[in-house]
C-alpha positions in Angstrom: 32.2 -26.3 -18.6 31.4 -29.3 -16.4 30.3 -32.7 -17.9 28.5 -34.1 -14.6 25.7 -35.6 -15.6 22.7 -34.0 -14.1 19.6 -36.5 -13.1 16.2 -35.1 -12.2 15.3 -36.7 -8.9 11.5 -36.6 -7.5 11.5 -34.4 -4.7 8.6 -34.3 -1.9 6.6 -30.8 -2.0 8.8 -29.5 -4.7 7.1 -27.4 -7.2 10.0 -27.1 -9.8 12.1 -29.7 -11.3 15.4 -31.2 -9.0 18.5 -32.7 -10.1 21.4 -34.5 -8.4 25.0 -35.1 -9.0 28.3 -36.3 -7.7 31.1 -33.7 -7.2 33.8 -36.3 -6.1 32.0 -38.1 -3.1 30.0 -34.9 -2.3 25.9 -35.9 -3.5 24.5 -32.8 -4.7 20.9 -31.9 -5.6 20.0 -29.1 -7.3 16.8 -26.9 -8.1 16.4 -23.7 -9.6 14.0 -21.1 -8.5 14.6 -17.8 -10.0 11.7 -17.5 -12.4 9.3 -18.1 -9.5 7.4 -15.6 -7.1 7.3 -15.9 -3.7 6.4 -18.7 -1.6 8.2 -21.1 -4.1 11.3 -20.4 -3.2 11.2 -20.8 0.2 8.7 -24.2 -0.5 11.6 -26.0 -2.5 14.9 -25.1 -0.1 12.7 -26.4 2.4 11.7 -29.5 0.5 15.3 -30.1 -0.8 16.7 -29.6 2.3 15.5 -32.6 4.4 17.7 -34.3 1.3 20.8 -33.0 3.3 20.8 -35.6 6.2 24.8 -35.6 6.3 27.9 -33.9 6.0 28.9 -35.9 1.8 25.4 -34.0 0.6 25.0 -30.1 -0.6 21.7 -28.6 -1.6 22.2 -26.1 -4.6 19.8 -23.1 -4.6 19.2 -21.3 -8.1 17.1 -18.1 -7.4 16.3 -14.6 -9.1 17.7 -12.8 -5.4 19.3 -13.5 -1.8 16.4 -15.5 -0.2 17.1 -13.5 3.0 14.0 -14.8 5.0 14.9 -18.5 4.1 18.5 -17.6 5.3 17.0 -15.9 8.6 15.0 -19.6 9.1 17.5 -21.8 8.6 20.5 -20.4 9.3 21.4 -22.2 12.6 20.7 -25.2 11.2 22.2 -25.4 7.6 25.7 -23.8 6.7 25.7 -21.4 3.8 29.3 -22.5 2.2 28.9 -20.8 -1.0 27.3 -17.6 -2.5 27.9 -16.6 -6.0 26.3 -13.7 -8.3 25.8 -16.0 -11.6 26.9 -13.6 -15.2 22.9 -13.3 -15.5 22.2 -12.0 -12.1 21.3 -14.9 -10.2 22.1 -15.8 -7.4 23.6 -19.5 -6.6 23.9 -20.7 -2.7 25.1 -23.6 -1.8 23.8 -24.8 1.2 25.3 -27.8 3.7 24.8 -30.2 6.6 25.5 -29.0 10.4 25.8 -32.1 12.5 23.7 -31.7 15.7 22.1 -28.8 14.1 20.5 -30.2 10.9 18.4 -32.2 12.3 16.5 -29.8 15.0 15.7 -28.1 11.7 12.0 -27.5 11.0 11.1 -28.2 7.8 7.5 -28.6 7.4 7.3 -24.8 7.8 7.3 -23.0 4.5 5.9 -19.8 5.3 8.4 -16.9 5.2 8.2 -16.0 8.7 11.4 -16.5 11.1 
């Protein structure tokens, strides 16, 4: 197991505890979701995701299943580089920057709708 030091971080909107980390020079934040009901996943990828403003950040997604409607909203504009089932069932995504896409990303809208 890791020893990275984990630091929670006060995120904007978020409704469940964030943390970041250095993975080399990568800045990661992480949040994990899967004990909550729906619209709080998609409320804290959104909210965590306006963290990811360059290429050196990831946003780490812990959640109880595939969020496939957040995937369908921000696909074009954030890059899915990791999926993983966890031992316990969860899911972990890792989510990165897209330059000249990230930023045309709407992030104010929450609501599960593409």
């Amino acid at each position: 197991m890791s020893d990275i030091s984990k630091e929670p971080i006060e995120v904007p909107g978020a409704t469940v505890p964030f943390f970041t980390y250095k993975e080399g020079e990568t800045q990661v934040y992480e949040f994990d979701t899967s004990k909550c009901g729906p619209p709080e996943p998609m409320v804290n990828a959104m909210a965590g995701l306006k963290l990811i403003d360059g290429p050196d950040k990831r946003l780490v997604m812990i959640n109880h299943k595939k969020p496939m409607g957040l995937l369908g909203k921000i696909g074009d504009n954030f890059a899915l580089l990791e999926e993983e089932e966890l031992p316990d069932g969860r899911v972990k995504l890792v989510f990165g920057y897209k330059p000249g896409a990230s930023e045309k990303a709407n992030l104010d809208d929450a609501s599960c709708a593409g």
